[in-house]
Z-matrix of the N, CA and C atoms (Angstrom, degrees):
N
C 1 1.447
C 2 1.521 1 110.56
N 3 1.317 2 118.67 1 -35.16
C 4 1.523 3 128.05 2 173.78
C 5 1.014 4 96.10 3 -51.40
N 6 1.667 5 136.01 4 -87.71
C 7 1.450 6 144.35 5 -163.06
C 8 1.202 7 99.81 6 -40.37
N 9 1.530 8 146.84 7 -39.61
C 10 1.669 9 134.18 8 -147.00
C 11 1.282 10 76.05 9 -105.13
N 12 1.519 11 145.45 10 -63.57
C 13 1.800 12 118.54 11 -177.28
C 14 1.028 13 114.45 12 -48.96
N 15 1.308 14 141.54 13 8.21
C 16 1.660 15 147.15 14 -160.80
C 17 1.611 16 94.48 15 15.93
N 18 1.852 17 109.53 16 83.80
C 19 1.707 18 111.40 17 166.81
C 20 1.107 19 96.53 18 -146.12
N 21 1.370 20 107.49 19 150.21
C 22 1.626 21 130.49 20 -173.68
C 23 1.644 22 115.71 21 -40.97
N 24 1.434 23 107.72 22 170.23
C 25 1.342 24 95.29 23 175.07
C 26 1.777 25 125.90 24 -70.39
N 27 1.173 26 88.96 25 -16.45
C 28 1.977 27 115.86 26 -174.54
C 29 1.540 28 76.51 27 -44.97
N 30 1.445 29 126.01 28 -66.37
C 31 1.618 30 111.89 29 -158.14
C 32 1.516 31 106.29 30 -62.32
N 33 1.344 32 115.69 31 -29.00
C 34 1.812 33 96.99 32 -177.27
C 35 1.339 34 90.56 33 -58.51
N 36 1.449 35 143.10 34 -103.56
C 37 1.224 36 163.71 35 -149.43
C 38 2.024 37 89.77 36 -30.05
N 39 0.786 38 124.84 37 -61.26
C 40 1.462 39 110.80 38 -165.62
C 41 2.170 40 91.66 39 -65.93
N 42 1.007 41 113.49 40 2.56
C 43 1.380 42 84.99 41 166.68
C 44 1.825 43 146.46 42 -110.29
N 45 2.065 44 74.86 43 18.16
C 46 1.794 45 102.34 44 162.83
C 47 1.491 46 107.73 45 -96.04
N 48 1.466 47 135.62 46 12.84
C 49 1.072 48 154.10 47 145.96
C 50 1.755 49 129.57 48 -36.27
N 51 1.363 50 137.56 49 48.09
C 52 1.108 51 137.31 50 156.54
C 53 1.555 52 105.68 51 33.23
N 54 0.877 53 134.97 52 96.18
C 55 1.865 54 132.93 53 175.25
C 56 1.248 55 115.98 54 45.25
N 57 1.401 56 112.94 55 1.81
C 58 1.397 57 103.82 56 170.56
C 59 2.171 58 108.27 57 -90.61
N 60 1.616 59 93.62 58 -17.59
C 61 1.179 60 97.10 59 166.90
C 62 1.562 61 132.88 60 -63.36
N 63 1.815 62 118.59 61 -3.86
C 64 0.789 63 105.61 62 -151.99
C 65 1.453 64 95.31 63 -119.21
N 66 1.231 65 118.99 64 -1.57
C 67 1.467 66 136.54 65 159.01
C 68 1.182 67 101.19 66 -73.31
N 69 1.310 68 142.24 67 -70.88
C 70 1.342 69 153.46 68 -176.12
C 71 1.629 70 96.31 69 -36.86
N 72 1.363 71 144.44 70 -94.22
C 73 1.152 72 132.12 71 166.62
C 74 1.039 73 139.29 72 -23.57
N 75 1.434 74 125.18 73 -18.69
C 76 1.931 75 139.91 74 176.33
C 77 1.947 76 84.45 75 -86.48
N 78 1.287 77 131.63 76 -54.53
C 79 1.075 78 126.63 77 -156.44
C 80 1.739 79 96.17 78 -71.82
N 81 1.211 80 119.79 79 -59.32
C 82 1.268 81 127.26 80 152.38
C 83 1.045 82 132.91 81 26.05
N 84 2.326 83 99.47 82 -95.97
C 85 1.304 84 118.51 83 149.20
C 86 1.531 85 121.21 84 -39.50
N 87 1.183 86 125.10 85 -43.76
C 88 1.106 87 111.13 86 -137.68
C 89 2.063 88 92.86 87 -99.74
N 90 1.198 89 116.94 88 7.90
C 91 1.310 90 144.00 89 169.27
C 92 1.551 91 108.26 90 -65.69
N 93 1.403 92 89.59 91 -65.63
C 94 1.583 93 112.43 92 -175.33
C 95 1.984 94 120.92 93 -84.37
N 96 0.912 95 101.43 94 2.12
C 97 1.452 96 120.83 95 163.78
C 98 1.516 97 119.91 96 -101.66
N 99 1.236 98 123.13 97 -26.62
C 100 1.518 99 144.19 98 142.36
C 101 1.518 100 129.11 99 -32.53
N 102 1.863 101 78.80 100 -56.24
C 103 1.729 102 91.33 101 -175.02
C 104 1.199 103 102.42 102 -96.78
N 105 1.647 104 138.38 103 17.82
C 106 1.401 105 107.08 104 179.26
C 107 1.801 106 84.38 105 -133.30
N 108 1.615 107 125.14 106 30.67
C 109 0.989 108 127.36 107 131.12
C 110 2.159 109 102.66 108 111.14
N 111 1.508 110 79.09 109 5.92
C 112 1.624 111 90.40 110 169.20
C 113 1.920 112 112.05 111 -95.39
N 114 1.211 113 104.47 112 170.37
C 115 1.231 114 107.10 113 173.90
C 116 1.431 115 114.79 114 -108.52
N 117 2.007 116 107.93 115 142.51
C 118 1.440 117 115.54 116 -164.03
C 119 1.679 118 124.67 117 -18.10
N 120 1.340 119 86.94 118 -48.35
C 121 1.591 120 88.06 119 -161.39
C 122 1.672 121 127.23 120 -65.42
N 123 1.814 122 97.17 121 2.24
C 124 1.655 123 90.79 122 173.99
C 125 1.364 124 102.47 123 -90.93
N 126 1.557 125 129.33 124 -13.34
C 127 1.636 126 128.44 125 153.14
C 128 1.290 127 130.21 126 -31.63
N 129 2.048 128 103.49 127 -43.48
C 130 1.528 129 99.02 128 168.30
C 131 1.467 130 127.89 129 -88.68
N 132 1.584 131 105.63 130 5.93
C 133 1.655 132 106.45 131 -162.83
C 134 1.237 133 93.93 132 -99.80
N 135 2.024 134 130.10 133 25.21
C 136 1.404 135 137.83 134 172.60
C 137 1.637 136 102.33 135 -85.18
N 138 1.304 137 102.32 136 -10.25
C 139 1.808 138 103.30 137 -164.99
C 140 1.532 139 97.13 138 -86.39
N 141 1.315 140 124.00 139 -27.25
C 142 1.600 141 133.37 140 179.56
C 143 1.390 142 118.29 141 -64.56
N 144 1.477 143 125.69 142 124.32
C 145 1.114 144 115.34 143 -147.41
C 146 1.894 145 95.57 144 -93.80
N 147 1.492 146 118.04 145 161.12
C 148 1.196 147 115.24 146 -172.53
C 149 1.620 148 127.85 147 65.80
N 150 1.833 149 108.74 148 -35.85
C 151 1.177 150 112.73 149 164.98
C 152 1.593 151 128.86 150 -80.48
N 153 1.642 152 102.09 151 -3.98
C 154 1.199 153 93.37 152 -174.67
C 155 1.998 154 103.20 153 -101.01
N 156 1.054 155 108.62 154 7.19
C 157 1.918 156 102.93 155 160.74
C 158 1.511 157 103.60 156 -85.52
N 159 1.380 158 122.05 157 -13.07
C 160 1.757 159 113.09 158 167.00
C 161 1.456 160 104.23 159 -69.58
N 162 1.229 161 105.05 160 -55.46
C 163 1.658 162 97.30 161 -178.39
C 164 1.546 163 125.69 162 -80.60
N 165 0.809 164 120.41 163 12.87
C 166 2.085 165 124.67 164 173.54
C 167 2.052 166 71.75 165 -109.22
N 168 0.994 167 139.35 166 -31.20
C 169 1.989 168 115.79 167 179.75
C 170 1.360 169 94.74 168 -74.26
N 171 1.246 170 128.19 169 -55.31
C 172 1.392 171 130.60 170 177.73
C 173 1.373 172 120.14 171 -38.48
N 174 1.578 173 112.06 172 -58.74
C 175 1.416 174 114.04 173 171.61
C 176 1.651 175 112.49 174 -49.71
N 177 1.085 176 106.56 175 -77.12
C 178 1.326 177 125.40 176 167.17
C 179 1.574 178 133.04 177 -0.48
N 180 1.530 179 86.50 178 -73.90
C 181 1.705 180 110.08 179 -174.07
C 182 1.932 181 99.81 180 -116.67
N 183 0.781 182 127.49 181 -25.74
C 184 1.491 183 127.31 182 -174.54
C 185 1.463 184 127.60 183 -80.98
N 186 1.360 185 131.09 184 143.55
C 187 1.086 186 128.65 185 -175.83
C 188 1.294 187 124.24 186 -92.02
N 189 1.218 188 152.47 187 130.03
C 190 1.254 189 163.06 188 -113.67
C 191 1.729 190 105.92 189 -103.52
C-alpha cells in the first residue's frame, strides 16, 4: 500500500504504530484513490465495513 501511495518508508514504520496506524491507512487509501483517478473520499469509505470490498471492485475493475 506504501509503494501504490508512492510515500516514503517513514509511512511503513509509522504503521506498527498503536492508532496512529489507522490514520496512516485512511490517508493511504485515500492517496491511492487519487492516483487511480478517483477522488479522496472513496479512500475514507475503506474504513466502512463490507463497503469497502465494493470499493477495492471499484478500484480494481471500475472506471473512474
Amino acid at each position: 500500500m506504501t509503494k501504490l501511495a508512492q510515500k516514503d518508508v517513514i509511512w511503513f514504520i509509522l504503521l506498527f504504530i498503536p492508532f496512529v496506524n489507522i490514520v496512516i491507512i485512511i490517508i493511504e487509501w485515500m492517496a491511492i484513490a487519487e492516483r487511480l483517478g478517483y477522488e479522496s473520499w472513496w479512500g475514507i469509505l475503506m474504513i466502512v465495513p463490507f463497503l469497502n470490498f465494493y470499493i477495492l471492485w471499484r478500484f480494481a475493475f471500475g472506471q473512474p
